[in-house]
mmCIF file as gemmi writes it, N, C-alpha and C atoms, coordinates in Angstrom:
data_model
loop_
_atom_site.group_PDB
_atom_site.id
_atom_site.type_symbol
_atom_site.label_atom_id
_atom_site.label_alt_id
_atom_site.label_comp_id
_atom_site.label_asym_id
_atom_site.label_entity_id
_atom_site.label_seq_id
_atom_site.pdbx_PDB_ins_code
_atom_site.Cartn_x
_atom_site.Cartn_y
_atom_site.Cartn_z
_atom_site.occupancy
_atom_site.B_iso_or_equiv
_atom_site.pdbx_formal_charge
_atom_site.auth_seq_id
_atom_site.auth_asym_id
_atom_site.pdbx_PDB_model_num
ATOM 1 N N . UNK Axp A 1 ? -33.686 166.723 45.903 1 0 ? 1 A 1
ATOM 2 C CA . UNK Axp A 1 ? -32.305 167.136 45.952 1 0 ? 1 A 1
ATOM 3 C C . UNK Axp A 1 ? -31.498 166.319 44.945 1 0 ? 1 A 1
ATOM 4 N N . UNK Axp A 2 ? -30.712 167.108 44.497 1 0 ? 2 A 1
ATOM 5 C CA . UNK Axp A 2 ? -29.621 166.116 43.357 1 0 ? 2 A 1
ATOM 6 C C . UNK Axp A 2 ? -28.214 166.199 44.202 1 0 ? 2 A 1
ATOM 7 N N . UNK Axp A 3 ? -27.694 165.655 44.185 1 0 ? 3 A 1
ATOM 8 C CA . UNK Axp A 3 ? -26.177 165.324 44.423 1 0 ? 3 A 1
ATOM 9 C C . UNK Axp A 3 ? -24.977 165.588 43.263 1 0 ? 3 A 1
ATOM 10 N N . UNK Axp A 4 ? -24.407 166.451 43.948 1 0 ? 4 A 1
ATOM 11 C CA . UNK Axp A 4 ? -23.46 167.046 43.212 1 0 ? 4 A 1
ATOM 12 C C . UNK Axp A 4 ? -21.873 166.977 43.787 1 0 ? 4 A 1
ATOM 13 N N . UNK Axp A 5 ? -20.712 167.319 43.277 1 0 ? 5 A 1
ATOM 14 C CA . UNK Axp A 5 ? -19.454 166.977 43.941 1 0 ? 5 A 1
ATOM 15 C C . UNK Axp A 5 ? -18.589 168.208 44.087 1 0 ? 5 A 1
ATOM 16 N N . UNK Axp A 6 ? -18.171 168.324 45.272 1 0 ? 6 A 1
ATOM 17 C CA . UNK Axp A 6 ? -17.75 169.738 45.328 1 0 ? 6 A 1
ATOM 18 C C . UNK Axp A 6 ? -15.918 169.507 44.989 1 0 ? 6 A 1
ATOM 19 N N . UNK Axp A 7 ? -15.462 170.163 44.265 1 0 ? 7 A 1
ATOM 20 C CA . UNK Axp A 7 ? -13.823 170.243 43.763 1 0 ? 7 A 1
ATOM 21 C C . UNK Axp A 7 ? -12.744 169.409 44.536 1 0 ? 7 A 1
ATOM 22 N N . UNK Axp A 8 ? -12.921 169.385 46.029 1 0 ? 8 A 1
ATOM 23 C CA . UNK Axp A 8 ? -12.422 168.708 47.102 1 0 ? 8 A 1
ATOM 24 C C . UNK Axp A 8 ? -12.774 167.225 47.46 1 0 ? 8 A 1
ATOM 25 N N . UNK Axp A 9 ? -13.783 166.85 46.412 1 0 ? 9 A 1
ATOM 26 C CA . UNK Axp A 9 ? -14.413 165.559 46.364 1 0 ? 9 A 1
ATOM 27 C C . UNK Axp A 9 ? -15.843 164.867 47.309 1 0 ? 9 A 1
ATOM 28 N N . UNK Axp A 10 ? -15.876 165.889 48.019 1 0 ? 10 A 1
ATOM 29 C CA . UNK Axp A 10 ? -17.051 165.804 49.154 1 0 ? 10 A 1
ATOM 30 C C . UNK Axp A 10 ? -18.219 165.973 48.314 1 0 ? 10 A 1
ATOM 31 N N . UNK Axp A 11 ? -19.381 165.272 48.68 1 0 ? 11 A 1
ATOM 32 C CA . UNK Axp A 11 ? -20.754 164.868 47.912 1 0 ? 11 A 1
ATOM 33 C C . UNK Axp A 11 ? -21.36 165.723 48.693 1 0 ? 11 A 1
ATOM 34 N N . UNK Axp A 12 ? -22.176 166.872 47.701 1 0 ? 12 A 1
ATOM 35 C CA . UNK Axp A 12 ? -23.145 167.943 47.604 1 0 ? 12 A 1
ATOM 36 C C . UNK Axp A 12 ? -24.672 167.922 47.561 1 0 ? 12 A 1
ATOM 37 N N . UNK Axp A 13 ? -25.34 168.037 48.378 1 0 ? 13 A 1
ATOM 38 C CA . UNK Axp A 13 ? -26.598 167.792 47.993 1 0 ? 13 A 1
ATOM 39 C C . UNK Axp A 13 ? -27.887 169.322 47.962 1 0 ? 13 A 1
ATOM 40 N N . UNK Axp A 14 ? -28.006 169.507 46.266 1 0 ? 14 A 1
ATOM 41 C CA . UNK Axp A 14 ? -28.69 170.804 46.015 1 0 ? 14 A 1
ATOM 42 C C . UNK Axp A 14 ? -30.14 170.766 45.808 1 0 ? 14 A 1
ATOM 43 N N . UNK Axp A 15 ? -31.126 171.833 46.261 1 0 ? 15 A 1
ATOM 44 C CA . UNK Axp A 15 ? -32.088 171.986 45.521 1 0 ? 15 A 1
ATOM 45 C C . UNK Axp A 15 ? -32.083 172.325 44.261 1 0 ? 15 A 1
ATOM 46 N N . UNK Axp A 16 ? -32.398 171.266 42.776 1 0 ? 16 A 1
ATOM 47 C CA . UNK Axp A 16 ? -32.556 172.142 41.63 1 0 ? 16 A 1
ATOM 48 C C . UNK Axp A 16 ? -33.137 173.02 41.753 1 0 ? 16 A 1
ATOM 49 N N . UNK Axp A 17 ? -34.463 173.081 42.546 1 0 ? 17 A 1
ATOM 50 C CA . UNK Axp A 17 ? -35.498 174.485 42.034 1 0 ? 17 A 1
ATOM 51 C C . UNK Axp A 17 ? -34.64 175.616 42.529 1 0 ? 17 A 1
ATOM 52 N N . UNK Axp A 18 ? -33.514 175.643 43.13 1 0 ? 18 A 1
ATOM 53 C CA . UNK Axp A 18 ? -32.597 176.934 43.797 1 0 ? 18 A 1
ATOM 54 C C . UNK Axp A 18 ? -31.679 177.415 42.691 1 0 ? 18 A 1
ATOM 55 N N . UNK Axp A 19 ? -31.534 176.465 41.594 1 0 ? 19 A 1
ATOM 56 C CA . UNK Axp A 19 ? -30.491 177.066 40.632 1 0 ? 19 A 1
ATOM 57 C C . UNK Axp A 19 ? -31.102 178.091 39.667 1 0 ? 19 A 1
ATOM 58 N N . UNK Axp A 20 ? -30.326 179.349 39.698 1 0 ? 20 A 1
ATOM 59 C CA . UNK Axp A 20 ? -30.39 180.578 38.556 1 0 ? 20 A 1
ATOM 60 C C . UNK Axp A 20 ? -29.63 180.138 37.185 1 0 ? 20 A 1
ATOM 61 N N . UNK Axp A 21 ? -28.324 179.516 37.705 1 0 ? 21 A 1
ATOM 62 C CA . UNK Axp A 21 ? -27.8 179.688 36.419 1 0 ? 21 A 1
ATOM 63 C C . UNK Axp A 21 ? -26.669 178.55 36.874 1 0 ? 21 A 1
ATOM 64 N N . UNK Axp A 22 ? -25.885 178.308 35.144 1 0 ? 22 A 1
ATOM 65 C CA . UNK Axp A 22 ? -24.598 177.214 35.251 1 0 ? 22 A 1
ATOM 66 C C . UNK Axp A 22 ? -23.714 178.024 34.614 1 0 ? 22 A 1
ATOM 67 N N . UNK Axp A 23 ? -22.828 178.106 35.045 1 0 ? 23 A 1
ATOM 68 C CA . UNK Axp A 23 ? -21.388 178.875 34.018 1 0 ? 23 A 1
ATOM 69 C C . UNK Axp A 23 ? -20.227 177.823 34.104 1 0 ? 23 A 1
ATOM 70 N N . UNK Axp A 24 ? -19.609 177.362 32.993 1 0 ? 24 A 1
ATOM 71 C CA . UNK Axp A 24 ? -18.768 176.617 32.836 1 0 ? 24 A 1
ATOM 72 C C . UNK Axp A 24 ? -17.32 177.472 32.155 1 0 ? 24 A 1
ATOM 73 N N . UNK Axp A 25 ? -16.645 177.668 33.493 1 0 ? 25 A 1
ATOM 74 C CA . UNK Axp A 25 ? -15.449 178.45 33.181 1 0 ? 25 A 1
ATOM 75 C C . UNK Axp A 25 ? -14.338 177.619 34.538 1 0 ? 25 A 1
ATOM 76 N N . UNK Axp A 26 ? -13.521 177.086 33.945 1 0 ? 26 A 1
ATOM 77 C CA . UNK Axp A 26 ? -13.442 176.132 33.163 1 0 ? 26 A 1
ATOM 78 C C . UNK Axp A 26 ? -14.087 174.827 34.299 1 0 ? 26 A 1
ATOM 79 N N . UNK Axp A 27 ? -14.217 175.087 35.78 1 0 ? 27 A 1
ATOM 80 C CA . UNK Axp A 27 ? -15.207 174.341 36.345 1 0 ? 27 A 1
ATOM 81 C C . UNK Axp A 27 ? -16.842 174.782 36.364 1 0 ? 27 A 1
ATOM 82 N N . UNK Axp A 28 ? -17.245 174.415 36.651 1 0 ? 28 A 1
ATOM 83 C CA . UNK Axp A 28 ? -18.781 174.353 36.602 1 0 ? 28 A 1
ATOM 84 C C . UNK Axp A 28 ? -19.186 174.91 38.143 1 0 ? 28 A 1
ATOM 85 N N . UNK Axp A 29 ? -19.982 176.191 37.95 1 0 ? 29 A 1
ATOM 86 C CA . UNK Axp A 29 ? -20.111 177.282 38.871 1 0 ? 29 A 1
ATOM 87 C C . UNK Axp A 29 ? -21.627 177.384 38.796 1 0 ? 29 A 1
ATOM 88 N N . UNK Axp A 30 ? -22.42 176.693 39.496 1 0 ? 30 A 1
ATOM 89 C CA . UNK Axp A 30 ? -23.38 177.077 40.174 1 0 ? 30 A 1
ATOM 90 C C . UNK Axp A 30 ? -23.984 178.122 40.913 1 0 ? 30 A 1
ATOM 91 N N . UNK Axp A 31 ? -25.161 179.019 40.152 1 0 ? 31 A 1
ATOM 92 C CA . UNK Axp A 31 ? -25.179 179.574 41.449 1 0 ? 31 A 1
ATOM 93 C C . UNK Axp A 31 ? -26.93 179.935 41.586 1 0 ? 31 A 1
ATOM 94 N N . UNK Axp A 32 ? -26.71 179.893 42.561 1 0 ? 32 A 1
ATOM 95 C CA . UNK Axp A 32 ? -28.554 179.813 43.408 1 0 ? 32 A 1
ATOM 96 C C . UNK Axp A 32 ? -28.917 181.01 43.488 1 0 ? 32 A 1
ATOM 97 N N . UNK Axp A 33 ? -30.251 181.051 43.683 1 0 ? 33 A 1
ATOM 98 C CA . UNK Axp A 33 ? -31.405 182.401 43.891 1 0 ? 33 A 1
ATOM 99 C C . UNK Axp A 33 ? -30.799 182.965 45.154 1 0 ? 33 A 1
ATOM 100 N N . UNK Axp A 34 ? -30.252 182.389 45.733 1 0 ? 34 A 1
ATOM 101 C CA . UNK Axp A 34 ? -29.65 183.224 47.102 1 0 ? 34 A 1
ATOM 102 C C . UNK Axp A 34 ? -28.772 184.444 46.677 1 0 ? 34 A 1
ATOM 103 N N . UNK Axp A 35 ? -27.739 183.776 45.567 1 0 ? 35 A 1
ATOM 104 C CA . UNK Axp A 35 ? -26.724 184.19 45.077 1 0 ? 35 A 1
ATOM 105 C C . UNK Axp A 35 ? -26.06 183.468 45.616 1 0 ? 35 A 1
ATOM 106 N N . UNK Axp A 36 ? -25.724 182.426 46.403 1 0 ? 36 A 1
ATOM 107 C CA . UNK Axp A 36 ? -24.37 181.855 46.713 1 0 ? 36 A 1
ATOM 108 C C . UNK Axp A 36 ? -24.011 180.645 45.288 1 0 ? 36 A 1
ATOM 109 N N . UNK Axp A 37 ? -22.781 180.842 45.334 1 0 ? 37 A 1
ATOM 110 C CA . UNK Axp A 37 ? -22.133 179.998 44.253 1 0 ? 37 A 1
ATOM 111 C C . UNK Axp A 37 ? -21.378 178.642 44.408 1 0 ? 37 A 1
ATOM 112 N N . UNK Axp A 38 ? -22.008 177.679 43.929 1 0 ? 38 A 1
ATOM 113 C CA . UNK Axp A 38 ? -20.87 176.401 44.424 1 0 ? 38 A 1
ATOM 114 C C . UNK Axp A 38 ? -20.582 175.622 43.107 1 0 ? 38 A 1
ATOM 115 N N . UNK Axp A 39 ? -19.143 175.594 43.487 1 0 ? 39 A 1
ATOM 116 C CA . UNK Axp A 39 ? -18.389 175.328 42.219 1 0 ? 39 A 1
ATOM 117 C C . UNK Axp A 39 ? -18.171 173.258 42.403 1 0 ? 39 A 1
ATOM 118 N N . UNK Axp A 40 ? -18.713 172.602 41.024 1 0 ? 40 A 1
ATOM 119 C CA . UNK Axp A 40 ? -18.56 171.357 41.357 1 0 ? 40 A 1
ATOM 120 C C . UNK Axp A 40 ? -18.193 170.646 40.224 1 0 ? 40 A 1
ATOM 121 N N . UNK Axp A 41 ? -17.448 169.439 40.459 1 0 ? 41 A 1
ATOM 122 C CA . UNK Axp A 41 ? -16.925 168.818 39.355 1 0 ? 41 A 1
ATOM 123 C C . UNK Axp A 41 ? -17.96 167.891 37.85 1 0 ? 41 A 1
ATOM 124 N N . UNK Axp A 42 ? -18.706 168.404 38.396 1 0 ? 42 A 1
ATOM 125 C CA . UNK Axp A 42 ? -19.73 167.542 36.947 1 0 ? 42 A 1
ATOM 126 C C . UNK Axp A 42 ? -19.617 168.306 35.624 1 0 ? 42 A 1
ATOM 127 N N . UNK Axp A 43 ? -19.73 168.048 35.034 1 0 ? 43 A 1
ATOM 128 C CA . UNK Axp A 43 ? -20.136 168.589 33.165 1 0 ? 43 A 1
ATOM 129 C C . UNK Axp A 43 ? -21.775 169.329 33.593 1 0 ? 43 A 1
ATOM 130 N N . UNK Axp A 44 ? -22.22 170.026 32.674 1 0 ? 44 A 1
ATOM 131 C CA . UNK Axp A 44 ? -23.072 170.862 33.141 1 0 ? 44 A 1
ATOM 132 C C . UNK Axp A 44 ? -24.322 169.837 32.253 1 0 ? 44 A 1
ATOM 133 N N . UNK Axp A 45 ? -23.739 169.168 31.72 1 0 ? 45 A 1
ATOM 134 C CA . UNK Axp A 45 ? -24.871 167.975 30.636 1 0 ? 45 A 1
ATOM 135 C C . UNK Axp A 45 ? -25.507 166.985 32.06 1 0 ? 45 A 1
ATOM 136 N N . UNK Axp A 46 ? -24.245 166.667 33.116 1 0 ? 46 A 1
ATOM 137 C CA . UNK Axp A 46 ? -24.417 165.702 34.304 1 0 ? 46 A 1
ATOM 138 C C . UNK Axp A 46 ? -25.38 166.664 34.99 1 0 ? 46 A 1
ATOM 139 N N . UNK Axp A 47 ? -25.526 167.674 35.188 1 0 ? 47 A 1
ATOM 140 C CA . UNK Axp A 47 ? -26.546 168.277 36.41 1 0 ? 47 A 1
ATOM 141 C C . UNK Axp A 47 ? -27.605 168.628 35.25 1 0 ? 47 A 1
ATOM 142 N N . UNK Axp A 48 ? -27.793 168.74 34.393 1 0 ? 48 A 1
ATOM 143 C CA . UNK Axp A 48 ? -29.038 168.57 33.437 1 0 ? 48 A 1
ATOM 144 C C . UNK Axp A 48 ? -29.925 167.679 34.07 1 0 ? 48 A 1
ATOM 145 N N . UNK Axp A 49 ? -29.028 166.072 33.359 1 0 ? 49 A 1
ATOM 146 C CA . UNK Axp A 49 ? -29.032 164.764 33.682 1 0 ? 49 A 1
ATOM 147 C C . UNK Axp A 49 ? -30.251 164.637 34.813 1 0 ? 49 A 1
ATOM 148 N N . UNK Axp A 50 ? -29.425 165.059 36.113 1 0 ? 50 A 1
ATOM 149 C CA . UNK Axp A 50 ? -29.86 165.026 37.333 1 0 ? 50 A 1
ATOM 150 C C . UNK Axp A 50 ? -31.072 165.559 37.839 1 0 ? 50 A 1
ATOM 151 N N . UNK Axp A 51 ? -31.024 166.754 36.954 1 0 ? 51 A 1
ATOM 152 C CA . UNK Axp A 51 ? -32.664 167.746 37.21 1 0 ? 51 A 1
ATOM 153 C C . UNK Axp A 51 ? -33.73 167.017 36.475 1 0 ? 51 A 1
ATOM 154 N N . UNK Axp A 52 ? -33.66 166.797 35.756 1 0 ? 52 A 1
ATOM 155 C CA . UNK Axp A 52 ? -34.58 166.374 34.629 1 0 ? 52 A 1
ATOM 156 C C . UNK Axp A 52 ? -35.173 164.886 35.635 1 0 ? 52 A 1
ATOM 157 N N . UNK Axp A 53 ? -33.844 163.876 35.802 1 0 ? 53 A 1
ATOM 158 C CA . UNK Axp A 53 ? -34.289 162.86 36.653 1 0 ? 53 A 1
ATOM 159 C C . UNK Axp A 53 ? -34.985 162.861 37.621 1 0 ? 53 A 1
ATOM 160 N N . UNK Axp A 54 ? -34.535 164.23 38.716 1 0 ? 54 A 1
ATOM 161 C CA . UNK Axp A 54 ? -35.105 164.613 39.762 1 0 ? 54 A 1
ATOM 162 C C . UNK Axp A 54 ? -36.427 164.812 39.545 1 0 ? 54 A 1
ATOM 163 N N . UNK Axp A 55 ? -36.475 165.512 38.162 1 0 ? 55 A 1
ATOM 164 C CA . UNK Axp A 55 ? -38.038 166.455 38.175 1 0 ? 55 A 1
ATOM 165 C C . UNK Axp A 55 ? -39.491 165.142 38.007 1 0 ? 55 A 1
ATOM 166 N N . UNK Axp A 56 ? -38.431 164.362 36.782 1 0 ? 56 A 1
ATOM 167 C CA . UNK Axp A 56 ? -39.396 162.751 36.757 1 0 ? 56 A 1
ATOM 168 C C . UNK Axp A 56 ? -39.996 161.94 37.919 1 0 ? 56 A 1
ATOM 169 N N . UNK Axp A 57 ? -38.906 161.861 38.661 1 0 ? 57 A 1
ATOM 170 C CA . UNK Axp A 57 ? -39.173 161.381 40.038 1 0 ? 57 A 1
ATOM 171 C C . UNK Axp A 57 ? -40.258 161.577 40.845 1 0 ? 57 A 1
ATOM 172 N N . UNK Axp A 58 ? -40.212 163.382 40.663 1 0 ? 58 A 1
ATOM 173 C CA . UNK Axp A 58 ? -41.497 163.851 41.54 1 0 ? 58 A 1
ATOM 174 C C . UNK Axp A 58 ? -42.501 164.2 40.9 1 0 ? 58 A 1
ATOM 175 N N . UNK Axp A 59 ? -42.233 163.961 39.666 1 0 ? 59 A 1
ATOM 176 C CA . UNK Axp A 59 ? -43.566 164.056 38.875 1 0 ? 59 A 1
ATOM 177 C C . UNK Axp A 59 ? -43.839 165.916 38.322 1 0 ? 59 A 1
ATOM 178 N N . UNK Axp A 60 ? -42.633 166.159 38.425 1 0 ? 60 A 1
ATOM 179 C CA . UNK Axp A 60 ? -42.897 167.502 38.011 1 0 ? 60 A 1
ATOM 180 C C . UNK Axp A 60 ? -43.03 167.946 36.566 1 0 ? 60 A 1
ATOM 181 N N . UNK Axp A 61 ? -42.913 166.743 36.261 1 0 ? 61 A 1
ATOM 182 C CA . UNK Axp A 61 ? -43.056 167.606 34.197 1 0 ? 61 A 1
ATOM 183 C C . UNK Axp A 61 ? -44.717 167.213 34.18 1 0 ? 61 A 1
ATOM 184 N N . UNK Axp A 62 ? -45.619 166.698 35.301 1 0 ? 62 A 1
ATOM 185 C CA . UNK Axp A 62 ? -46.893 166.559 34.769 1 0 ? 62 A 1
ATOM 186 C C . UNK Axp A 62 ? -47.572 167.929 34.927 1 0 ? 62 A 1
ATOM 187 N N . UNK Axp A 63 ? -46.762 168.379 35.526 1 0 ? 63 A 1
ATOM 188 C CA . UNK Axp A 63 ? -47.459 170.191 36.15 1 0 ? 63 A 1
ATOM 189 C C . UNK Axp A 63 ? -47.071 171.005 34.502 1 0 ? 63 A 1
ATOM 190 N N . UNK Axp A 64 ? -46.764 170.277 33.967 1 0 ? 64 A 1
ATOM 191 C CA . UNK Axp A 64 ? -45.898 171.405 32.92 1 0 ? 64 A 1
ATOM 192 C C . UNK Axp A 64 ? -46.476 171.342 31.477 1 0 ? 64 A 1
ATOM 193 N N . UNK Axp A 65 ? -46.787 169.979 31.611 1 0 ? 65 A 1
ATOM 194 C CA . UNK Axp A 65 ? -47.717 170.063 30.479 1 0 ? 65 A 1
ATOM 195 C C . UNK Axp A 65 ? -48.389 170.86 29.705 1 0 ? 65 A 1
């Protein structure tokens, strides 16, 4: 899970593998394979950041090779 911040300031905690897509208009709009959308205050470079870290963590870029 990465941690993310929702507009209201409350700390978010997402599955990356759930994200479809990022749209940055003019906040940063998340939205998951569900289709639900959550809009949060990071730069879309910061939830990059976060996936990539996440994915290191668990060792997921060795599957990818």
């Amino acid at each position: 899970m990465i941690e993310v911040t929702r507009l209201n300031g409350k700390k978010y905690w997402i599955n990356p593998h759930q994200i479809e897509s990022m749209e940055n208009n003019p906040d940063l709009t998340l939205t998951l394979l569900s289709g639900k959308k959550v809009v949060v205050m990071e730069k879309p470079e910061q939830v990059v950041d976060k996936i990539v870290e996440y994915r290191r963590r668990i060792g997921g870029f060795h599957q990818e090779l």
